[in-house]
C-alpha positions as CSV (number, residue, x, y, z in Angstrom):
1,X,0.4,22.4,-5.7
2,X,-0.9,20.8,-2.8
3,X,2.1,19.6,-0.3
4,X,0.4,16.9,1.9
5,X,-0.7,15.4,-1.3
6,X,2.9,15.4,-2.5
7,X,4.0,14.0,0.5
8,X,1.6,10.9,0.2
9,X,2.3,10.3,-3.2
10,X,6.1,10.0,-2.2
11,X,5.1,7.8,0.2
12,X,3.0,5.6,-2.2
13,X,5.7,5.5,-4.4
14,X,8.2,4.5,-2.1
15,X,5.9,1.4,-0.7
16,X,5.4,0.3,-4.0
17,X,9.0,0.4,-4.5
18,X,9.2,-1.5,-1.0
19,X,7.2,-3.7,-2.3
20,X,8.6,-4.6,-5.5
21,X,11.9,-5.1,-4.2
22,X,11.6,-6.6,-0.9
23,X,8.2,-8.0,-1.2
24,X,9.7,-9.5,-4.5
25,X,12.5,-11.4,-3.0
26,X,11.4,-11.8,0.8
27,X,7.6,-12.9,-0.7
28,X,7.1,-13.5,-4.3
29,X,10.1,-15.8,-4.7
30,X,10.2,-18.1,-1.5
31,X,6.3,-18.6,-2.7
32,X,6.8,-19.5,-6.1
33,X,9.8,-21.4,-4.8
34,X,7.2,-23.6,-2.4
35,X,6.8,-27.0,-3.0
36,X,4.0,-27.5,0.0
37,X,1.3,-25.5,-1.4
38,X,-1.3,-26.5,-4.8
39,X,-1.2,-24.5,-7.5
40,X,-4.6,-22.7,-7.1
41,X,-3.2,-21.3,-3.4
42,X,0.0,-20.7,-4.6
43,X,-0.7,-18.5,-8.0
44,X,-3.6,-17.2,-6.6
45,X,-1.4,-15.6,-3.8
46,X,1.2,-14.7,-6.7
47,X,-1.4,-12.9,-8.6
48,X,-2.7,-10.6,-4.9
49,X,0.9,-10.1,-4.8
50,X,1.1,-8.0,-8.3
51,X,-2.4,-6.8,-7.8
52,X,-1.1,-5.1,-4.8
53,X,2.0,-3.7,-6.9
54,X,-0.8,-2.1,-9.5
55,X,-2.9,-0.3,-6.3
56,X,0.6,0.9,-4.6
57,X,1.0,2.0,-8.3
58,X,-2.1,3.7,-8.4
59,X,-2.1,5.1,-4.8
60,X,1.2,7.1,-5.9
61,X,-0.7,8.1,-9.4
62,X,-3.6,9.3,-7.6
63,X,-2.0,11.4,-5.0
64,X,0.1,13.2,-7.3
65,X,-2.6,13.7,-9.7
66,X,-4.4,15.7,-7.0
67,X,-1.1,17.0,-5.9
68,X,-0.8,19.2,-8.9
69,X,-4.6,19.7,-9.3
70,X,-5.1,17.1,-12.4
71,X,-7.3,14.9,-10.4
72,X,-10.4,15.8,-8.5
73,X,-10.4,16.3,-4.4
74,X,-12.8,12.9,-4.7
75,X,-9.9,10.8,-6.0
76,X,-7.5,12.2,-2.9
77,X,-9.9,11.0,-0.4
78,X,-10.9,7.7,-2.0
79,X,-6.8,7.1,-2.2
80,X,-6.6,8.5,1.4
81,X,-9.5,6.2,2.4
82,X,-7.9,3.1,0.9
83,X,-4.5,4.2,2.5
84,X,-6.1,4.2,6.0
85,X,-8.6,0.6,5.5
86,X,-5.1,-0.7,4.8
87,X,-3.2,0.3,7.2
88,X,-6.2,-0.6,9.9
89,X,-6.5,-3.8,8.0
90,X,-2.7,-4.4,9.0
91,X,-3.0,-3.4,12.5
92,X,-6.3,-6.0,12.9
93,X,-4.4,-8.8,11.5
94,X,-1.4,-8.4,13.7
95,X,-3.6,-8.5,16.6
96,X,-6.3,-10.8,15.6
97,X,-3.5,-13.5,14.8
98,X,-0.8,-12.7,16.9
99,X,1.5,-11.6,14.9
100,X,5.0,-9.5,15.3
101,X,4.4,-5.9,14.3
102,X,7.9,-5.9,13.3
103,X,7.6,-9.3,10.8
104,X,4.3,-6.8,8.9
105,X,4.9,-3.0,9.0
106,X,2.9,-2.0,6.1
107,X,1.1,0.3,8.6
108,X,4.4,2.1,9.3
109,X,3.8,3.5,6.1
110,X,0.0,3.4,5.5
111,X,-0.8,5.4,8.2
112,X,1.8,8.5,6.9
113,X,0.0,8.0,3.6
114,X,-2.9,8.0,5.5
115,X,-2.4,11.0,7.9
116,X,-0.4,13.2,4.8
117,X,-3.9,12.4,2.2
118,X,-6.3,13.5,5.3
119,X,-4.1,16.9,5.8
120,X,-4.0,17.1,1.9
121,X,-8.0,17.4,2.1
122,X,-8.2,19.3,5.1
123,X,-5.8,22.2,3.5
């Protein structure tokens, strides 16, 4: 079993758990609950939101596939790559548009996913 691969899965899971709760009440609701926004902006945004509930899913799936040697090394480092464009993603955004870091910490826990993936491959 591979450790660092473990450790990112956990951490995938965990976001995804993040996600579905607090993303669920502190996003998903107050959107759906929006009375300013059409219908095409407002279920299109609904549907990203559960799209990125099935790739947090799948991030976690991944990892701990190649955790315990059921997935290939190729599948680690294309979930460790997506962990990482997200979490630079994150960081770009913040700065581009002047946002808190504290009001979108999704890198807070991309870039462990990140970093524990990258030492997964490395070892």
């Amino acid at each position: 079993m591979n450790g660092w691969f473990l450790a990112a899965a956990t951490i995938a899971a965990l976001t995804c758990m993040i996600h579905v709760w607090l993303g669920g009440r502190e996003v998903a609701h107050p959107l759906l609950a929006s009375s300013g926004l059409g219908k095409v902006p407002k279920f299109t945004n609904y549907y990203c939101w559960h799209l990125v509930t099935i790739v947090l899913a799948g991030l976690a799936l991944a990892f701990g596939l190649v955790a315990w040697h059921a997935g290939s090394r190729d599948l680690g480092a294309f979930a460790t790559g997506c962990a990482g464009l997200f979490a630079l993603w994150n960081l770009a955004m913040i700065r581009r548009f002047r946002l808190r870091v504290t009001h979108f910490p999704q890198w807070a826990l991309f870039i462990p996913m990140a970093a524990c993936g990258a030492l997964g491959l490395w070892w």
